[in-house]
DOGU-737074 format. One line per 5 residues: their letters; for each residue x negated, y, z negated of C-alpha. Coordinates in nm, 3 decimals. Each point is the difference from the previous one (the first is absolute). Example, Ala and Ser with C-alpha at 12.3 -4.5 7.8 and 13.67 -1.06 7.14 Angstrom:
<vexnus>
AS = -1.230 -0.450 -0.780 | -0.137 0.344 0.066 $
</vexnus>
This chain:
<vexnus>
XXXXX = 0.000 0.000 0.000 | -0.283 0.203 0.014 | 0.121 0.187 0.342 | 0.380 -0.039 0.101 | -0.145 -0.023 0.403 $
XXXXX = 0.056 -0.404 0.021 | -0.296 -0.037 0.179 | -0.216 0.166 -0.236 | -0.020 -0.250 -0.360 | -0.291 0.025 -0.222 $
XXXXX = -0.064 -0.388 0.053 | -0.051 0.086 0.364 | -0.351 0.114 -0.121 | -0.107 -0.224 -0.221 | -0.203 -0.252 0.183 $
XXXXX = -0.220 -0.080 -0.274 | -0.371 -0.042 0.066 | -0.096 0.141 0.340 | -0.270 -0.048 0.240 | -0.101 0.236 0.241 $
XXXXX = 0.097 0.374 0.008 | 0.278 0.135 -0.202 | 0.288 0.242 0.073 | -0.137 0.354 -0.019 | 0.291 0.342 0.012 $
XXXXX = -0.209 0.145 0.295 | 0.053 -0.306 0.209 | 0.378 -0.055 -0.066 | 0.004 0.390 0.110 | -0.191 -0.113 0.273 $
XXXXX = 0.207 -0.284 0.092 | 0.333 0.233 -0.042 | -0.116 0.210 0.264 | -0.024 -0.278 0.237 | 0.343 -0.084 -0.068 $
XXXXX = 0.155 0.319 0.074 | -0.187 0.041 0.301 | 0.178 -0.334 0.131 | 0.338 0.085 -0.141 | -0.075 0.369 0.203 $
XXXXX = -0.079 -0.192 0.313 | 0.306 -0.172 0.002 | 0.236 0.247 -0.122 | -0.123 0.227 0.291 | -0.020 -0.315 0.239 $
XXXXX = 0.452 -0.036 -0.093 | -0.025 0.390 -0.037 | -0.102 0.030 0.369 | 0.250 -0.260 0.132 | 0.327 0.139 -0.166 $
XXXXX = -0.069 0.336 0.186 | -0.098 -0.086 0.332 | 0.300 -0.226 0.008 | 0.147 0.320 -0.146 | -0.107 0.222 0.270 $
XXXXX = 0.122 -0.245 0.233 | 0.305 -0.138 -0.029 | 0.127 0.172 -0.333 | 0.037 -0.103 -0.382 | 0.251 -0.320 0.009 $
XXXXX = -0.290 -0.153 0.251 | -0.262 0.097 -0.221 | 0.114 -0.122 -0.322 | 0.095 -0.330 0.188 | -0.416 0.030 0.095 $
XXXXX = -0.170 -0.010 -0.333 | 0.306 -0.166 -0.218 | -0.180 -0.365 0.069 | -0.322 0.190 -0.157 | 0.158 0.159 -0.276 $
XXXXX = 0.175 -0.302 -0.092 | -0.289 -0.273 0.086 | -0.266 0.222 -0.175 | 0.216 0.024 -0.323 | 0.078 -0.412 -0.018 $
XXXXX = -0.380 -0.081 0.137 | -0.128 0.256 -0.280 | 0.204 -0.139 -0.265 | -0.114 -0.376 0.084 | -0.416 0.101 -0.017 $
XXXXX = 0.107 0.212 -0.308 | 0.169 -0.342 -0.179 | -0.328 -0.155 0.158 | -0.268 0.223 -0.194 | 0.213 -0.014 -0.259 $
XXXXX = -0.048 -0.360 -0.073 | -0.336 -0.065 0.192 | -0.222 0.377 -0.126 | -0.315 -0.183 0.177 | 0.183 0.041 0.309 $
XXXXX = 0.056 0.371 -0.019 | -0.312 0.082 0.210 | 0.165 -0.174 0.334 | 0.443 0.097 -0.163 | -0.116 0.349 -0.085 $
XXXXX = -0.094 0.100 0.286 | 0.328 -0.144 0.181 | 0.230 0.097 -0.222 | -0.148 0.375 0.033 | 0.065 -0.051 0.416 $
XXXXX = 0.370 -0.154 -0.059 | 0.093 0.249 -0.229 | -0.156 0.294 0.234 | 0.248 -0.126 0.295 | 0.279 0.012 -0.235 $
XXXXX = -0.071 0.357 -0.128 | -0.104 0.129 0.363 | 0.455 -0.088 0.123 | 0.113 0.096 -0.347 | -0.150 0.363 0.001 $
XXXXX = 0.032 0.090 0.367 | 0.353 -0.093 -0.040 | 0.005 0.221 -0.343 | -0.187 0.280 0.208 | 0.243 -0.017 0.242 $
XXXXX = 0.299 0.124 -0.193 | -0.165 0.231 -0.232 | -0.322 0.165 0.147 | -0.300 0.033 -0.201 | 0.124 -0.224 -0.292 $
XXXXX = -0.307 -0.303 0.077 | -0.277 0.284 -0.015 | 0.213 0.110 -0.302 | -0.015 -0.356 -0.156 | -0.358 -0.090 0.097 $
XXXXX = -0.112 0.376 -0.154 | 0.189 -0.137 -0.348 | -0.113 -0.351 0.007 | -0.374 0.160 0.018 | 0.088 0.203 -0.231 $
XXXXX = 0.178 -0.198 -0.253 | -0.300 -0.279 -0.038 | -0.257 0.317 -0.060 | 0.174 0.132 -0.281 | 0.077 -0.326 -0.142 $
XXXXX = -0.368 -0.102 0.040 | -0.049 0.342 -0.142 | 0.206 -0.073 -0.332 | -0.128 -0.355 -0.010 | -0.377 0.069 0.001 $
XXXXX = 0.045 0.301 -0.240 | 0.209 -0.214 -0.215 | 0.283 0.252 0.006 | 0.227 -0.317 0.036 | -0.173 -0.282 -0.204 $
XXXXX = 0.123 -0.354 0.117 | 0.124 -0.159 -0.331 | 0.218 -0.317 -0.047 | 0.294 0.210 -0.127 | -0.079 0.160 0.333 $
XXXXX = -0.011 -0.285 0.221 | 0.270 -0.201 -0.207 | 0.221 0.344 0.111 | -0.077 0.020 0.410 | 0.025 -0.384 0.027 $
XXXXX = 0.354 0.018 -0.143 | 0.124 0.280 0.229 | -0.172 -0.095 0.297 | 0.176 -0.328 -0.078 | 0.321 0.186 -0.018 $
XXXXX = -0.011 0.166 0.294 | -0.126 -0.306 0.225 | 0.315 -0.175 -0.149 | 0.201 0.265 0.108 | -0.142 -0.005 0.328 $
XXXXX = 0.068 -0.363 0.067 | 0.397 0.070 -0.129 | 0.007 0.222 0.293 | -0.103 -0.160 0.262 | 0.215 -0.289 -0.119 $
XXXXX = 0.258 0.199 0.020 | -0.069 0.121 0.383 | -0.081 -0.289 0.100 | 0.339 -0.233 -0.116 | 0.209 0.286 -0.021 $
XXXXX = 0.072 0.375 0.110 | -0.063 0.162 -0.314 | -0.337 0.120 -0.096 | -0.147 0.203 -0.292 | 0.046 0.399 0.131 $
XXXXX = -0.273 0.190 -0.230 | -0.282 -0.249 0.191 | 0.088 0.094 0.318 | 0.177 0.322 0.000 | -0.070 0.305 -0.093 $
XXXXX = 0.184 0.286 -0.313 | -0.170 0.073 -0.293 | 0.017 -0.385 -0.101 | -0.200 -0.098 0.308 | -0.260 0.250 -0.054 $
XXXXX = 0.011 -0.069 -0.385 | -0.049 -0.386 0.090 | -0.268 0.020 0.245 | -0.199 0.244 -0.216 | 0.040 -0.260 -0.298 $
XXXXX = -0.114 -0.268 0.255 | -0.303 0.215 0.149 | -0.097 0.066 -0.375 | -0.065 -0.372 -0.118 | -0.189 -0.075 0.344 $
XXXXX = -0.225 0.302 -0.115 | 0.002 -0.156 -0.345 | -0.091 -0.333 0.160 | -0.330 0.125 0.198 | -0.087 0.040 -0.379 $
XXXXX = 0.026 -0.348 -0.109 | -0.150 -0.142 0.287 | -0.300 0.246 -0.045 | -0.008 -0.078 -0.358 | -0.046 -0.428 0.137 $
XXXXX = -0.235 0.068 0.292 | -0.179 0.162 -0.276 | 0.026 -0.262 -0.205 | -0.114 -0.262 0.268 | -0.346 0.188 0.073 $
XXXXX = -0.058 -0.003 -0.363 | 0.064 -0.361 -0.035 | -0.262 -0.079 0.287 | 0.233 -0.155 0.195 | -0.132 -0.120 0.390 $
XXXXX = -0.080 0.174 0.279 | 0.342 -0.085 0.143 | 0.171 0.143 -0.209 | -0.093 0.349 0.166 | 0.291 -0.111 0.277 $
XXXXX = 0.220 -0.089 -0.251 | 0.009 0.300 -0.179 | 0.009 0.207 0.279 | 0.281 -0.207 0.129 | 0.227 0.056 -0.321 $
XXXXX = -0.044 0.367 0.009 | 0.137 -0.039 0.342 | 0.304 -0.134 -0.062 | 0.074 0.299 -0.264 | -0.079 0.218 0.277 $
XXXXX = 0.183 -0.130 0.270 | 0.324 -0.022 -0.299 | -0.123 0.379 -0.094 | 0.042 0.170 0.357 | 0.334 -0.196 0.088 $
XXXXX = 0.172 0.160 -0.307 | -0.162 0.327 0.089 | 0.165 -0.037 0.379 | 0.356 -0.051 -0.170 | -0.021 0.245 -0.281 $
XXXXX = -0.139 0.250 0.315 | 0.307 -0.134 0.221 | 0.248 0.025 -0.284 | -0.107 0.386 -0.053 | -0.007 0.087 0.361 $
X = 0.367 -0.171 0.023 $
</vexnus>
């Protein structure tokens, strides 16, 4: 319970006695990099597509375009996610891959946001940037100190609010009824996304606070992807809420 991202438990790090070089912070900041240059490539490969199809033969066509990316990259990344979840040594080849899937996915899902509001993806990249350097910011200075009351608190929300999440797309999917502060947008709307935004902030924390942990426990080499991997997927979950809370205001 020491970070409320699944894919980031304490016992993830603790390989006992190692051989060979150990995790160091300047690599797993190394390897991040590399991961968000192949998410970027991607994104800007699926960005590209949507608006020349766009340009073209209008927006119906190019949604239709990119859909089998959005949706392909989002069900290939969660499959190498489950895979470094349960196989860590892996993450060096999954990382990588799941950085790629998840790039395609992003690339349909903000030129489509882009399309209706203009602006709002520069908007939510400018944020997402933003966000992770003042919570780095707070973390390093110990402004926010990671404590177990603390952790015990954002693992029960977060918790809460991926359990409302599934409710509602139950709900879509079996019925016509849905949950209308998640998707729409009123002072409720804004007031849950903002609640949702905060506790992905909070979460960049945690998983700070267990990379951390991991370098000081000398835990292998490989581990570098790992790390960098989990701080992905709070990312990727950080600049999604950002595009609805952004969508929600413009609307």
């Amino acid at each position: 319970m020491r970070s409320n991202n699944p894919v980031l438990r304490d016992k993830t790090f603790e390989g006992g006695v190692v051989e060979g070089e150990r995790m160091t912070m300047n690599g797993m900041i190394g390897k991040t990099g590399i991961l968000f240059v192949l998410l970027l490539i991607a994104a800007g490969w699926t960005w590209t597509r949507f608006n020349d199809v766009l340009a073209a033969s209008g927006p119906q066509a190019a949604m239709s375009a990119v859909s089998p990316f959005i949706w392909g990259g989002l069900l290939v990344g969660f499959g190498l996610a489950m895979v470094t979840v349960f196989k860590a040594n892996w993450s060096g080849i999954t990382a990588p891959l799941y950085a790629m899937a998840e790039g395609f996915a992003l690339g349909g899902i903000s030129a489509f946001f882009e399309l209706r509001f203009q602006g709002i993806v520069l908007q939510a990249v400018g944020l997402t940037i933003g966000v992770l350097a003042v919570m780095l910011f707070l973390y390093r200075s110990r402004i926010i100190q990671v404590t177990d009351k603390f952790r015990m608190g954002v693992v029960a929300a977060t918790g809460g609010i991926a359990l409302l999440y599934l409710v509602d797309m139950g709900l879509r999917a079996f019925t016509s009824i849905d949950i209308p502060f998640i998707h729409e947008g009123g002072a409720m709307g804004i007031g849950f996304s903002l609640l949702v935004v905060g506790l992905a902030a909070l979460n960049l924390t945690l998983d700070f606070d267990a990379i951390e942990r991991g370098v000081a426990a000398g835990a292998p080499k490989v581990m570098e992807w790992y790390g960098a991997f989990s701080l992905m997927v709070t990312l990727v979950w950080l600049y999604l809420e950002l595009l609805r809370l952004l969508a929600k205001a413009r609307r």
